[in-house]
C-alpha positions in Angstrom: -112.0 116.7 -16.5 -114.3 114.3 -14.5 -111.4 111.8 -14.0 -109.1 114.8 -12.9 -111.4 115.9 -10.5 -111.9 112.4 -9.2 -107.9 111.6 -8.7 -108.2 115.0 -6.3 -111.1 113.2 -4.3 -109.1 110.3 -4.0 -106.4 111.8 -3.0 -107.6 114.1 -0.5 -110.4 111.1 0.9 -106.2 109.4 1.0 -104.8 112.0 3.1 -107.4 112.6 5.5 -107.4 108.8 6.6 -103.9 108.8 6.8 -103.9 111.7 8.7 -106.5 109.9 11.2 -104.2 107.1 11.2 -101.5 109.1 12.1 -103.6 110.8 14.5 -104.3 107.0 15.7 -101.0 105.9 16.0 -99.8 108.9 17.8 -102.3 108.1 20.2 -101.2 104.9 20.7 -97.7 105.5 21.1 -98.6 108.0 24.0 -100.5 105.3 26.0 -98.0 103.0 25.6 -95.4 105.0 26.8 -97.2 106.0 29.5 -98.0 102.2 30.3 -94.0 101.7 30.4 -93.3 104.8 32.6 -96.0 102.9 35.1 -94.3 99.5 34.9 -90.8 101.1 35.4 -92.1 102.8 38.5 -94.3 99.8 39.9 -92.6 96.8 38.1 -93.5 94.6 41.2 -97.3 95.5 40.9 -97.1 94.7 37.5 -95.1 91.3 37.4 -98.1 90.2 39.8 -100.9 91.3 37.6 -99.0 88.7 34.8 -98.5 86.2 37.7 -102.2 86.3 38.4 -103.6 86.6 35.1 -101.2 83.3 34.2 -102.3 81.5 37.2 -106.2 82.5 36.7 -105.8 80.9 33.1 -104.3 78.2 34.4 -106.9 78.0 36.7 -109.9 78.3 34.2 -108.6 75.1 32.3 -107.7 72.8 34.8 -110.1 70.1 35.2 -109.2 69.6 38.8 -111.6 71.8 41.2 -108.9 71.6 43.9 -111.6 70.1 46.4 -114.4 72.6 45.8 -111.7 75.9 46.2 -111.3 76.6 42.5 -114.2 78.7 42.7 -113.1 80.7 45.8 -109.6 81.0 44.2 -110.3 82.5 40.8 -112.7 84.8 42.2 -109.8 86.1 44.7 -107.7 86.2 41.9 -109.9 88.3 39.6 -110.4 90.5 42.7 -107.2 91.0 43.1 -106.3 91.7 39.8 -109.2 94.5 40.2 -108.0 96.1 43.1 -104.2 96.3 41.6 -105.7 97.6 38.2 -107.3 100.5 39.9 -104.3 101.4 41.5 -102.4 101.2 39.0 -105.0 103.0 36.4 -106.4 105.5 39.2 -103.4 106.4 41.2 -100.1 106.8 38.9 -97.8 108.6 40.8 
């Protein structure tokens, strides 16, 4: 009786997570797609965001501090990928 009982726990404690997961993964799915209906409309916005997160990584490694401008320049970068992430995140449509 006790290992019946027990192979009911399991299996409910079994569905509930994968009903969370599912709940999870649905969630996921919707943020993506809405990620990809933003890109579609703004593609331009977003190629720029990947240009400038490239070139502030390539930034952040080079050993070269471009005559004292690196500084200058990855903080304009990372302001400008601010500024285009809010516009992006806060204004849609």
């Amino acid at each position: 009786m006790e290992t019946t009982r027990r192979t009911v726990l399991t299996r409910a404690a079994g569905a509930g997570a994968l009903m969370g997961l599912s709940g999870l993964l649905g969630t996921a799915r919707s943020a993506l797609a809405d990620e990809r209906r933003e890109e579609r409309q703004y593609p331009k916005i977003h190629n720029a965001l990947d240009a400038l997160r490239s070139a502030r990584g390539e930034l952040n490694v080079a050993g070269n501090d471009f005559h004292g401008h690196k500084d200058a320049a990855m903080r304009a970068v990372d302001e400008a990928i601010r500024q285009l992430q809010v516009l992006v995140e806060e204004h849609p449509h």
